[in-house]
PDB file of N, CA, C and O in Angstrom:
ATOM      1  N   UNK A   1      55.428  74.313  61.947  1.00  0.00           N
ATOM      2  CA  UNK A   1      56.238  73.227  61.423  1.00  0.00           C
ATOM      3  C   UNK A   1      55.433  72.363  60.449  1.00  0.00           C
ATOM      4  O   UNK A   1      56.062  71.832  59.535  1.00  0.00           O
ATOM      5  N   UNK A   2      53.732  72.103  60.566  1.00  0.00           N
ATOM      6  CA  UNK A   2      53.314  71.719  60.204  1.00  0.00           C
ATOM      7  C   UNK A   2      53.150  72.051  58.439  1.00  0.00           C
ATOM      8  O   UNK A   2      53.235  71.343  57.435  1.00  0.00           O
ATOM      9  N   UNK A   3      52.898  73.389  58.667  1.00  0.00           N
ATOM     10  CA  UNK A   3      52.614  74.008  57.700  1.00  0.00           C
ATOM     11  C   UNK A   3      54.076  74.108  56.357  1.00  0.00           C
ATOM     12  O   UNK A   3      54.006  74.263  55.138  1.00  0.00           O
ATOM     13  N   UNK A   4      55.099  73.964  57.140  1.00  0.00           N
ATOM     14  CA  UNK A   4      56.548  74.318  56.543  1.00  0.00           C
ATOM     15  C   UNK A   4      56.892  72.607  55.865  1.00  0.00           C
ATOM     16  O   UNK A   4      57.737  72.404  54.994  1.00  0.00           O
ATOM     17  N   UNK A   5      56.182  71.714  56.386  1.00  0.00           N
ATOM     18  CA  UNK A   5      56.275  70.493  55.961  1.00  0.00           C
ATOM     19  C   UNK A   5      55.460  69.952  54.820  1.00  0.00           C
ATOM     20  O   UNK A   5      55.921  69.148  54.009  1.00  0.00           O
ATOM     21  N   UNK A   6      54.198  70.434  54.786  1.00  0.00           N
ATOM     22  CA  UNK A   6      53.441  70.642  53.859  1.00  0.00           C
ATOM     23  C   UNK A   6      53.408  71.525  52.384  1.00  0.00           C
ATOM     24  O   UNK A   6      52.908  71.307  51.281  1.00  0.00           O
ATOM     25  N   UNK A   7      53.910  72.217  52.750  1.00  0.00           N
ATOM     26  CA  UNK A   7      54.436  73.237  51.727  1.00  0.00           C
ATOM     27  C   UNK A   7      55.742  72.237  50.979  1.00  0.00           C
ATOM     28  O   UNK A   7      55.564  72.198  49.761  1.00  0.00           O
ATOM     29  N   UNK A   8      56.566  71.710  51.274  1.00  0.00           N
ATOM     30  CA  UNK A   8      57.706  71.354  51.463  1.00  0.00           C
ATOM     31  C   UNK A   8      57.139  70.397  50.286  1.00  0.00           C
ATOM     32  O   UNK A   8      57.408  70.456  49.087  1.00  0.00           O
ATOM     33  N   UNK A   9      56.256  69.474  50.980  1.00  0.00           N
ATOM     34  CA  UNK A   9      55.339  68.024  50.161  1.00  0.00           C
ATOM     35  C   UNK A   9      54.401  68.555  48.545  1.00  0.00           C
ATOM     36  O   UNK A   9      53.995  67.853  47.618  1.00  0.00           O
ATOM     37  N   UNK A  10      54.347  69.547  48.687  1.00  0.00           N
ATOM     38  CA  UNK A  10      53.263  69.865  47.743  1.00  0.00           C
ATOM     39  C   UNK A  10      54.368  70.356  46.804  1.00  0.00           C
ATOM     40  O   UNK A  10      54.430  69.849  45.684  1.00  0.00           O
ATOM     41  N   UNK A  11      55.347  71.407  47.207  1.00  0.00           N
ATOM     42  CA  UNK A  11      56.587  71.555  46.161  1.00  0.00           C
ATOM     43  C   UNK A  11      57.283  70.339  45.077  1.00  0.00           C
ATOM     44  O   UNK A  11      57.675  70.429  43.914  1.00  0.00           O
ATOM     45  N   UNK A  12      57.226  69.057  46.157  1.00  0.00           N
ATOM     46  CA  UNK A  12      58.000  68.113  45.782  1.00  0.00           C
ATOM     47  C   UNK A  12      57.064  67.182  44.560  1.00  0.00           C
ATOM     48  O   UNK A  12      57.611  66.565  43.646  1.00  0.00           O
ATOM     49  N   UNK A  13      55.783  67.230  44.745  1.00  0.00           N
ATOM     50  CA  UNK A  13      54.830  66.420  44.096  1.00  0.00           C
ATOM     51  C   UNK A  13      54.531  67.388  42.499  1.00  0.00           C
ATOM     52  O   UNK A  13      54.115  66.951  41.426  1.00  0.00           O
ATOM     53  N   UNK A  14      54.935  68.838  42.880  1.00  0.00           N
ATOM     54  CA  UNK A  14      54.926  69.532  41.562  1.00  0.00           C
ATOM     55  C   UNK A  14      56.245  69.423  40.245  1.00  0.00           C
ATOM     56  O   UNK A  14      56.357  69.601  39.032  1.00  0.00           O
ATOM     57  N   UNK A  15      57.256  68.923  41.685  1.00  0.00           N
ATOM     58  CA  UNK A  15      58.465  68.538  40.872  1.00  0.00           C
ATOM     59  C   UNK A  15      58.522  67.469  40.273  1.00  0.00           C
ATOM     60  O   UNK A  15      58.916  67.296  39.120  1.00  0.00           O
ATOM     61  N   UNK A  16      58.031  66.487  41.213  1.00  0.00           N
ATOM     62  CA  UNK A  16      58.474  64.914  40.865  1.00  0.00           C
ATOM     63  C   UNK A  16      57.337  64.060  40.257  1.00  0.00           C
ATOM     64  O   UNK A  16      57.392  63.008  39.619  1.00  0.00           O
ATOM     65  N   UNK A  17      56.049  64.998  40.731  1.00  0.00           N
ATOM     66  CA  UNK A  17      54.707  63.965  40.381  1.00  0.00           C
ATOM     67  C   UNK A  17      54.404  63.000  41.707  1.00  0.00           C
ATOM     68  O   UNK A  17      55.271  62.702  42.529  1.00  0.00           O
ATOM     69  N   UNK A  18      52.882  62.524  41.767  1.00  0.00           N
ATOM     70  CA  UNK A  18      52.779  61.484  42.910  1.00  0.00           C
ATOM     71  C   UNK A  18      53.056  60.208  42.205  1.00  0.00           C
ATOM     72  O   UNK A  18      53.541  60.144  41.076  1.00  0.00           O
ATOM     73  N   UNK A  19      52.677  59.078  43.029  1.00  0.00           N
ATOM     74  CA  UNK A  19      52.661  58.071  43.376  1.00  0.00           C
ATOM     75  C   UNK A  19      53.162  56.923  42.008  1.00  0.00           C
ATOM     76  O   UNK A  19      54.056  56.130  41.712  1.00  0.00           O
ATOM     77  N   UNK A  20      51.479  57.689  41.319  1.00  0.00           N
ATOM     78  CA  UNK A  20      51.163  57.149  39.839  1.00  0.00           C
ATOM     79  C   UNK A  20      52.210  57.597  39.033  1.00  0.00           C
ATOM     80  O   UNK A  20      52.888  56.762  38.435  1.00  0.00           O
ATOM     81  N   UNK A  21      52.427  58.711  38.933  1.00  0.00           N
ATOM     82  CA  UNK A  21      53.639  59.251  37.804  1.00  0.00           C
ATOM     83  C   UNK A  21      54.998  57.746  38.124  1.00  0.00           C
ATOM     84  O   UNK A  21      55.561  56.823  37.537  1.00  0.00           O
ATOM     85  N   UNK A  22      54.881  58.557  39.742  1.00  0.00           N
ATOM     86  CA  UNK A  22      56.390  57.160  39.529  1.00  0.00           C
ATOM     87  C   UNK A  22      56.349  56.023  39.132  1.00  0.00           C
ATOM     88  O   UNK A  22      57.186  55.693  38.291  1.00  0.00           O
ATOM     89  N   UNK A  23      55.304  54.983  39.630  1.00  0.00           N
ATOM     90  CA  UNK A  23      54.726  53.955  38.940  1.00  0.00           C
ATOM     91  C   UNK A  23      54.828  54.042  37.594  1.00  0.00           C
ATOM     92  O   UNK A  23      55.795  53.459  37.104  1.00  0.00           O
ATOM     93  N   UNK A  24      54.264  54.477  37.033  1.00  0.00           N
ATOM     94  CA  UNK A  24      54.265  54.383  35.431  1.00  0.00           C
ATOM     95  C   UNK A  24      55.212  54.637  35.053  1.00  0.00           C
ATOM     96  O   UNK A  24      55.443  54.201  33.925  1.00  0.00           O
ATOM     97  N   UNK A  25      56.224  55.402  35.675  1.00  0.00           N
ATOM     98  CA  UNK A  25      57.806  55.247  34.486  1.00  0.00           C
ATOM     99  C   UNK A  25      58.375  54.530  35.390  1.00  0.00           C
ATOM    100  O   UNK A  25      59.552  54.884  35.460  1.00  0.00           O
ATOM    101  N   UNK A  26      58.148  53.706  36.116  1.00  0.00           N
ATOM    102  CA  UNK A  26      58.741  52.133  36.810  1.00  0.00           C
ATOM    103  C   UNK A  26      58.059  51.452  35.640  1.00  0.00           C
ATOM    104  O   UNK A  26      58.694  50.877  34.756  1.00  0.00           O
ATOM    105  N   UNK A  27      57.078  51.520  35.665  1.00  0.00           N
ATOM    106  CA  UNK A  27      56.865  50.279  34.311  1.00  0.00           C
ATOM    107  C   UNK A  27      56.844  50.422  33.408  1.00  0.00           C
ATOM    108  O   UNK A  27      56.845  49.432  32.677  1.00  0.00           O
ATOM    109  N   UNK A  28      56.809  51.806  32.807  1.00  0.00           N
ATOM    110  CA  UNK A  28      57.588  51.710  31.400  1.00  0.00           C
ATOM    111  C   UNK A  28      58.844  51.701  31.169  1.00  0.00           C
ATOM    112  O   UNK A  28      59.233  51.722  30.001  1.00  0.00           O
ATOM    113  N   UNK A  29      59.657  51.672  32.132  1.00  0.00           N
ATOM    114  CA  UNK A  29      61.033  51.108  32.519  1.00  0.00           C
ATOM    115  C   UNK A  29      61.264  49.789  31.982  1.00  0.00           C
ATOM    116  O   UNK A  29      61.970  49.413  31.046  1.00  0.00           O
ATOM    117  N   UNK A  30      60.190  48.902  33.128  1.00  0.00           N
ATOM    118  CA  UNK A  30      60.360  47.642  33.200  1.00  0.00           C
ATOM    119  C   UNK A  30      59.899  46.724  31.894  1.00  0.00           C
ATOM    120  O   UNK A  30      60.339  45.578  31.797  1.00  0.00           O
ATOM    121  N   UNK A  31      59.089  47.212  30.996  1.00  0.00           N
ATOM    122  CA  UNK A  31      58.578  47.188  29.950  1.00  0.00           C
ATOM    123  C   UNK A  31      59.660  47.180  28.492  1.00  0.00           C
ATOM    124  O   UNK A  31      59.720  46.312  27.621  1.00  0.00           O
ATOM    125  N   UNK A  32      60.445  48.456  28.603  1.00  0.00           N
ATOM    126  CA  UNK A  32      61.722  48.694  28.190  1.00  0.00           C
ATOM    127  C   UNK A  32      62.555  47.232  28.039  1.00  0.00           C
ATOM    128  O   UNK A  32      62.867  46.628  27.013  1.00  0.00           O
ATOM    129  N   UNK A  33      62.723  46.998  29.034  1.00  0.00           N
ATOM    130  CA  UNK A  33      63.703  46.019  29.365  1.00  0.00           C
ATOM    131  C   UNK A  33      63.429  44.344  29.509  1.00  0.00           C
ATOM    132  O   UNK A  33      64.032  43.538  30.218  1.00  0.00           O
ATOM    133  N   UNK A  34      62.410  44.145  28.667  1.00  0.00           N
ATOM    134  CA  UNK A  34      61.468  43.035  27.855  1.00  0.00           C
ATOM    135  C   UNK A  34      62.532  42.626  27.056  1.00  0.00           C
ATOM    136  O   UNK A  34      62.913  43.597  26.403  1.00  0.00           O
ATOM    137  N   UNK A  35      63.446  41.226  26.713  1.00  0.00           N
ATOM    138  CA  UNK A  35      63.944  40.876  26.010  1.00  0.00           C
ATOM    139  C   UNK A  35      63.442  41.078  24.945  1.00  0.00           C
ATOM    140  O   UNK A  35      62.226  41.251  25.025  1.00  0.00           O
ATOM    141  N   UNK A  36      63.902  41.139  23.843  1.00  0.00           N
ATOM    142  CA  UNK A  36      63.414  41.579  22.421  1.00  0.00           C
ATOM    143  C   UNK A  36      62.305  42.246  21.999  1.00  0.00           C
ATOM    144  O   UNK A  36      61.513  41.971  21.098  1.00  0.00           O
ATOM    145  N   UNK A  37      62.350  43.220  22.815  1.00  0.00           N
ATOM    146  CA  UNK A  37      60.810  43.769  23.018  1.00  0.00           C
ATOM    147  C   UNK A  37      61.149  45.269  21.228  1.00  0.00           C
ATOM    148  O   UNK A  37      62.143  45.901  20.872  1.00  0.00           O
ATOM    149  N   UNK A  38      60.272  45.211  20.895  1.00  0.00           N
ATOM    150  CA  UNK A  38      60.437  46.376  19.672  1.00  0.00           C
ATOM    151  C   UNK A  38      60.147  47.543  20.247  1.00  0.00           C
ATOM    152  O   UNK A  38      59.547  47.699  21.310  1.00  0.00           O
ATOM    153  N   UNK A  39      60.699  48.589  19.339  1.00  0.00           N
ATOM    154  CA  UNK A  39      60.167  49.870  19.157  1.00  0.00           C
ATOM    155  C   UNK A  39      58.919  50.411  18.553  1.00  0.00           C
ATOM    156  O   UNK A  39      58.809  50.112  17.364  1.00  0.00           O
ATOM    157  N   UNK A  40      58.077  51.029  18.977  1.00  0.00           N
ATOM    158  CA  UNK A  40      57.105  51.488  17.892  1.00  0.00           C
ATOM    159  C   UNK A  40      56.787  51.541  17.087  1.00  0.00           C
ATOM    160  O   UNK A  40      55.647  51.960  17.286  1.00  0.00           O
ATOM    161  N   UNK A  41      56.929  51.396  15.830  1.00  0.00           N
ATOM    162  CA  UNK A  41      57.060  52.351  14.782  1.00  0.00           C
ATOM    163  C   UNK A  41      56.309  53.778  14.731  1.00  0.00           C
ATOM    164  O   UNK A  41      56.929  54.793  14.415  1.00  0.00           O
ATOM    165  N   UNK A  42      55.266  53.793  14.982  1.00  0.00           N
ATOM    166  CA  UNK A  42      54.475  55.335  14.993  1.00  0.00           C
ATOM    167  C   UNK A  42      55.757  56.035  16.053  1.00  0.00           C
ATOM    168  O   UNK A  42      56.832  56.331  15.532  1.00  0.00           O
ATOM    169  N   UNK A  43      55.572  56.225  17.314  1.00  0.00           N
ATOM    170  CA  UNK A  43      56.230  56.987  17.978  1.00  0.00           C
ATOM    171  C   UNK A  43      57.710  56.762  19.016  1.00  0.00           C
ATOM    172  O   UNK A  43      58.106  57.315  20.043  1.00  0.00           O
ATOM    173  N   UNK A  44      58.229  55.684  18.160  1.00  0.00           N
ATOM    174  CA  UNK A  44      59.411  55.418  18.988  1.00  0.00           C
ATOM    175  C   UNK A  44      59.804  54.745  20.505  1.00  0.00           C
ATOM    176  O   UNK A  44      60.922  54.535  20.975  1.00  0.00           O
ATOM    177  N   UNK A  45      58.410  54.478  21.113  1.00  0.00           N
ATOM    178  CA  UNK A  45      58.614  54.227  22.573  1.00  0.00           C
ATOM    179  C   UNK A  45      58.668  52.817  22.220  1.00  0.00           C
ATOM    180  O   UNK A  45      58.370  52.304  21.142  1.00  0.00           O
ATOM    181  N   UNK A  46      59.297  51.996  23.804  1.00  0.00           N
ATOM    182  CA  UNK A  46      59.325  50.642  23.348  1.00  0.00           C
ATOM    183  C   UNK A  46      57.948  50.391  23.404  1.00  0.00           C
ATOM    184  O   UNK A  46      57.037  51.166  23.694  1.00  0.00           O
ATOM    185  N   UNK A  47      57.900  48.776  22.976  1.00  0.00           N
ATOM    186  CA  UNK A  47      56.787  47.963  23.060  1.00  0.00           C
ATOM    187  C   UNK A  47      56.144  47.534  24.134  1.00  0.00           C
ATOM    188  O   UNK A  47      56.216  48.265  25.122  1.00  0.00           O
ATOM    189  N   UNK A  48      55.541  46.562  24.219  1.00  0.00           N
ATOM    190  CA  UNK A  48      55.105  45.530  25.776  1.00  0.00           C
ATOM    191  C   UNK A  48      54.470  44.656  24.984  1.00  0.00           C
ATOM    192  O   UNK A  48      53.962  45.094  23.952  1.00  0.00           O
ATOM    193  N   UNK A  49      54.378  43.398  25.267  1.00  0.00           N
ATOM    194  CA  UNK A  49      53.459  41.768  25.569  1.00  0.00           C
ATOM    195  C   UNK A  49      52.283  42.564  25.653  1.00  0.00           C
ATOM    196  O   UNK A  49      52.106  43.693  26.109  1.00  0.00           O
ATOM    197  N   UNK A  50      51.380  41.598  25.024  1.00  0.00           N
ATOM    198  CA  UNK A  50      50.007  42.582  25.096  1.00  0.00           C
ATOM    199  C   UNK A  50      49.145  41.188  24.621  1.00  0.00           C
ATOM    200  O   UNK A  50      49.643  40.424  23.795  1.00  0.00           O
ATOM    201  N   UNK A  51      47.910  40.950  25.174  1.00  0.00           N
ATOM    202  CA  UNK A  51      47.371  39.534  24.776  1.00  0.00           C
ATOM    203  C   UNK A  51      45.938  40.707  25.035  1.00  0.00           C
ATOM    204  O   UNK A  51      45.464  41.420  25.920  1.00  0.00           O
ATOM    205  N   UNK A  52      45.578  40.136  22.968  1.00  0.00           N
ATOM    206  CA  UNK A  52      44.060  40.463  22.815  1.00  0.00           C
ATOM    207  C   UNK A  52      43.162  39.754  23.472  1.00  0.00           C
ATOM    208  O   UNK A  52      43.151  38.523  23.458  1.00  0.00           O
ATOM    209  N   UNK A  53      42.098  40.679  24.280  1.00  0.00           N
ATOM    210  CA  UNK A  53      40.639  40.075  25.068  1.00  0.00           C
ATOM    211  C   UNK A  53      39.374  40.080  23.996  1.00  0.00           C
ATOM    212  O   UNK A  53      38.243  39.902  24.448  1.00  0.00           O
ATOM    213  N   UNK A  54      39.554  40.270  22.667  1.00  0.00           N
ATOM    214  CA  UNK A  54      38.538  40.089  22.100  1.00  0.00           C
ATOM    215  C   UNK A  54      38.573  40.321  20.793  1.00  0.00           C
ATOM    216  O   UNK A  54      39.661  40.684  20.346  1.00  0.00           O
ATOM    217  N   UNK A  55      37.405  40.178  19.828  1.00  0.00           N
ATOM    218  CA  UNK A  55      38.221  39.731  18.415  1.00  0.00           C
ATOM    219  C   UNK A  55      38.255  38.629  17.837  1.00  0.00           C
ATOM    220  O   UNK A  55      37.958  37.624  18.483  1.00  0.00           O
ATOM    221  N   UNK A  56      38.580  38.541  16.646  1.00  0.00           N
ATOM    222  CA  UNK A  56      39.021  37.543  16.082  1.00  0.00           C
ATOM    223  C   UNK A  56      40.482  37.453  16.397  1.00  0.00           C
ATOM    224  O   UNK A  56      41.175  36.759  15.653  1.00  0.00           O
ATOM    225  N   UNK A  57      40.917  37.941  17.198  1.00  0.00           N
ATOM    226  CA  UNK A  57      42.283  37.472  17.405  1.00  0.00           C
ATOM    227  C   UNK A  57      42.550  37.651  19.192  1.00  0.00           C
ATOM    228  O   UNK A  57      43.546  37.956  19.847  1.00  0.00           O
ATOM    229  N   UNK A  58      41.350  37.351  19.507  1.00  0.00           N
ATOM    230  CA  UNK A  58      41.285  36.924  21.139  1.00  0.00           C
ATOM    231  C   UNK A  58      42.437  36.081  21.655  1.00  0.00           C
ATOM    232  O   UNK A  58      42.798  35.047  21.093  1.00  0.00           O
ATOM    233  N   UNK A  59      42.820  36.418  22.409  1.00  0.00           N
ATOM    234  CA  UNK A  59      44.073  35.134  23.384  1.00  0.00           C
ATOM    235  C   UNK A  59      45.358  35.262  22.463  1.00  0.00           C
ATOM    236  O   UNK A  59      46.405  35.022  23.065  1.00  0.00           O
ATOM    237  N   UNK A  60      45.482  35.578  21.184  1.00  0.00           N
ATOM    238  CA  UNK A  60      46.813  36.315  20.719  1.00  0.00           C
ATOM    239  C   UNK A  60      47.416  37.309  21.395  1.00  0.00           C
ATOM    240  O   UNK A  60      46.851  38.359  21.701  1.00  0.00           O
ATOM    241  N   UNK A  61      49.190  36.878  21.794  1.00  0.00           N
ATOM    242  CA  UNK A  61      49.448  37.628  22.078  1.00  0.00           C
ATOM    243  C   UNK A  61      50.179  38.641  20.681  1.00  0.00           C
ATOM    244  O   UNK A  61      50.165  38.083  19.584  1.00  0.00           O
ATOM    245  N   UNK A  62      50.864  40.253  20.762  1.00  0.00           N
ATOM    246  CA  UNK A  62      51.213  40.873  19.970  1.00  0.00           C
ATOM    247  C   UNK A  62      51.828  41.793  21.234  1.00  0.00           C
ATOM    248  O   UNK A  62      51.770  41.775  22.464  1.00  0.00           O
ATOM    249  N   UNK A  63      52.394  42.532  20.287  1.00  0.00           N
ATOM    250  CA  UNK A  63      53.336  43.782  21.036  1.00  0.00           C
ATOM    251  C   UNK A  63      52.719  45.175  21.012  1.00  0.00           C
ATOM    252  O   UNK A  63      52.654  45.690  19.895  1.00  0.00           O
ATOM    253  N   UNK A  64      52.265  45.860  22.020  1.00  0.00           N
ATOM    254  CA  UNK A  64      51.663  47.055  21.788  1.00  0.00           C
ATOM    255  C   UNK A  64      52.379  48.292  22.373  1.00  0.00           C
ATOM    256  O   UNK A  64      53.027  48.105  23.403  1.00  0.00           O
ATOM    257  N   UNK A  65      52.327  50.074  21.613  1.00  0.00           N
ATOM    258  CA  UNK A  65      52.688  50.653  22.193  1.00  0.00           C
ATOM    259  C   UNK A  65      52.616  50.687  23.945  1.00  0.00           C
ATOM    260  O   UNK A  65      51.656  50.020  24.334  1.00  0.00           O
ATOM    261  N   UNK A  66      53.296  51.220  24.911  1.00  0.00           N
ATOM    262  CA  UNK A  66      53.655  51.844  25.910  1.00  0.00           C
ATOM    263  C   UNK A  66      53.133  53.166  26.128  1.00  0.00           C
ATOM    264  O   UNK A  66      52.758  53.794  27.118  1.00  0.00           O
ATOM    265  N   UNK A  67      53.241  53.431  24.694  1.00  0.00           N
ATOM    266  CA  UNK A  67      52.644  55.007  24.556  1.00  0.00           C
ATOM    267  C   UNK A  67      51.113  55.264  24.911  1.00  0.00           C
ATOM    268  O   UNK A  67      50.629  56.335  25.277  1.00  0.00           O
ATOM    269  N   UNK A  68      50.238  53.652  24.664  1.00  0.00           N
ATOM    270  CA  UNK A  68      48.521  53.283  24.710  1.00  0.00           C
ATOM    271  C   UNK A  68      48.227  53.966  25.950  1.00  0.00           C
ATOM    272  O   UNK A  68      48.667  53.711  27.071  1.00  0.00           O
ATOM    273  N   UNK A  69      47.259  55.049  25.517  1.00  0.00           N
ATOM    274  CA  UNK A  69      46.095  55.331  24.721  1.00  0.00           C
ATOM    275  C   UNK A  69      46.815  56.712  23.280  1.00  0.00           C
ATOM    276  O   UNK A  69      46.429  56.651  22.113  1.00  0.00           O
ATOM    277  N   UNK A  70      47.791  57.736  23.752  1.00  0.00           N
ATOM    278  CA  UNK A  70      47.755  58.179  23.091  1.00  0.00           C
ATOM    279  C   UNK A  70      48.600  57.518  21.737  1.00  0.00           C
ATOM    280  O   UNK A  70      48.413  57.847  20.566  1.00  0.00           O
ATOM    281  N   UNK A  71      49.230  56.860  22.057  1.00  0.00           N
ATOM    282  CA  UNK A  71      49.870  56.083  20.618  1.00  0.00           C
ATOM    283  C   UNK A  71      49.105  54.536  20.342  1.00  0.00           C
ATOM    284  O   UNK A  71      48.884  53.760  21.272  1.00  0.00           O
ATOM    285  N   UNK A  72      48.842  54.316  19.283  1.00  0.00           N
ATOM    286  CA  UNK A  72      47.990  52.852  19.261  1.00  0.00           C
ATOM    287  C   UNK A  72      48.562  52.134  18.228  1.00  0.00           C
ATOM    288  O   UNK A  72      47.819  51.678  17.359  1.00  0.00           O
ATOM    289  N   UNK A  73      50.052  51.912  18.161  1.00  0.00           N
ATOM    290  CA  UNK A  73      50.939  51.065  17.727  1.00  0.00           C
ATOM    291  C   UNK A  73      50.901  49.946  18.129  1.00  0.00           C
ATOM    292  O   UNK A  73      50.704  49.699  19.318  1.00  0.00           O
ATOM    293  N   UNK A  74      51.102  48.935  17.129  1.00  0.00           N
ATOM    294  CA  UNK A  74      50.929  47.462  17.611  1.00  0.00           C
ATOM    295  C   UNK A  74      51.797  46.986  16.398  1.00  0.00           C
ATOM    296  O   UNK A  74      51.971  47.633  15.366  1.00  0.00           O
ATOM    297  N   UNK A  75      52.363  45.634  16.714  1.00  0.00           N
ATOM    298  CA  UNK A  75      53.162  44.639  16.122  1.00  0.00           C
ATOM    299  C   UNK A  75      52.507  43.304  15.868  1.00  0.00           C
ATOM    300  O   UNK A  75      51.742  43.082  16.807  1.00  0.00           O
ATOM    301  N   UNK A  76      52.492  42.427  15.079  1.00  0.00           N
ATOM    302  CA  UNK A  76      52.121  40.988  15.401  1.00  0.00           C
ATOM    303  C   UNK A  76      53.622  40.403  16.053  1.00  0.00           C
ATOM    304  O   UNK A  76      54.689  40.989  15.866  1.00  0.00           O
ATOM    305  N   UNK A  77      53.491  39.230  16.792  1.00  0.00           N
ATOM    306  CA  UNK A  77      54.397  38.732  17.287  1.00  0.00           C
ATOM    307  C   UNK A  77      55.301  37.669  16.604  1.00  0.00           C
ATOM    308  O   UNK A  77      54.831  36.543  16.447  1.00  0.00           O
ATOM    309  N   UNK A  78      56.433  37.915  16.229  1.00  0.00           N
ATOM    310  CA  UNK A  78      56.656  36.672  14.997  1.00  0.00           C
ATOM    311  C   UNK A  78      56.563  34.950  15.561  1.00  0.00           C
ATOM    312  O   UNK A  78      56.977  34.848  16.716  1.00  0.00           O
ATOM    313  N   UNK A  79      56.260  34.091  15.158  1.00  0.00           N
ATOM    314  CA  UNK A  79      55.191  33.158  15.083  1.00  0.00           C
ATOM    315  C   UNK A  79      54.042  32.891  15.491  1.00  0.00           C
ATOM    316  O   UNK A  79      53.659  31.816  15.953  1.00  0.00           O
ATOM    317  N   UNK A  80      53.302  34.082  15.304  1.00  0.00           N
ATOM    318  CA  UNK A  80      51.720  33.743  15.552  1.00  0.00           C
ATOM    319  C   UNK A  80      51.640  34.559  16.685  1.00  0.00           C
ATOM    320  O   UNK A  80      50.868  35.517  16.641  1.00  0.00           O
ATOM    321  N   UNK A  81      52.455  34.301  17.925  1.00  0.00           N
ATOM    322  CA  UNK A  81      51.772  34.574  19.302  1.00  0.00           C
ATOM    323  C   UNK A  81      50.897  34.258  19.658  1.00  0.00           C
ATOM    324  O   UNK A  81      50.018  34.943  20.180  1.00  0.00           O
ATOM    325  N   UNK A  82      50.913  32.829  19.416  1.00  0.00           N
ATOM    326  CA  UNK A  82      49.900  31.968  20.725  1.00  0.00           C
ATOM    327  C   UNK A  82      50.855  31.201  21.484  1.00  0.00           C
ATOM    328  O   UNK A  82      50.480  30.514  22.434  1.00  0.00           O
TER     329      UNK A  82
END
């Protein structure tokens, strides 16, 4: 039984993905659904709130791909984003 349950679990994680998979399209869900949040331009996914840690434009916030790391789309935020 043990074994028939396990099998069962490992099928399901090839289908569905673990933990992390779900997580991350929960929040790129939730991300999605950011009032006025933009689209990409490079690759179409929505945006997210994104506040630079360093830089000359430290503590600005801007809009960055969803797609980050493989897409590295970014927006400025219209008025400044501070």
């Amino acid at each position: 039984m043990l074994n028939h349950q396990m099998e069962s679990q490992g099928e399901t994680f090839k289908e569905e993905g673990g933990f992390r998979e779900k997580l991350t399209g929960i929040r790129v869900e939730a991300r999605a659904q950011q009032q006025g949040a933009p689209v990409c331009p490079d690759c179409g996914k929505p945006m997210a709130r994104r506040k630079a840690r360093s830089g000359k434009n430290a503590g600005r916030e801007f809009w960055g791909c969803t797609g980050y790391p493989e897409c590295k789309g970014a927006r400025e935020m219209e008025g400044g984003g501070k």
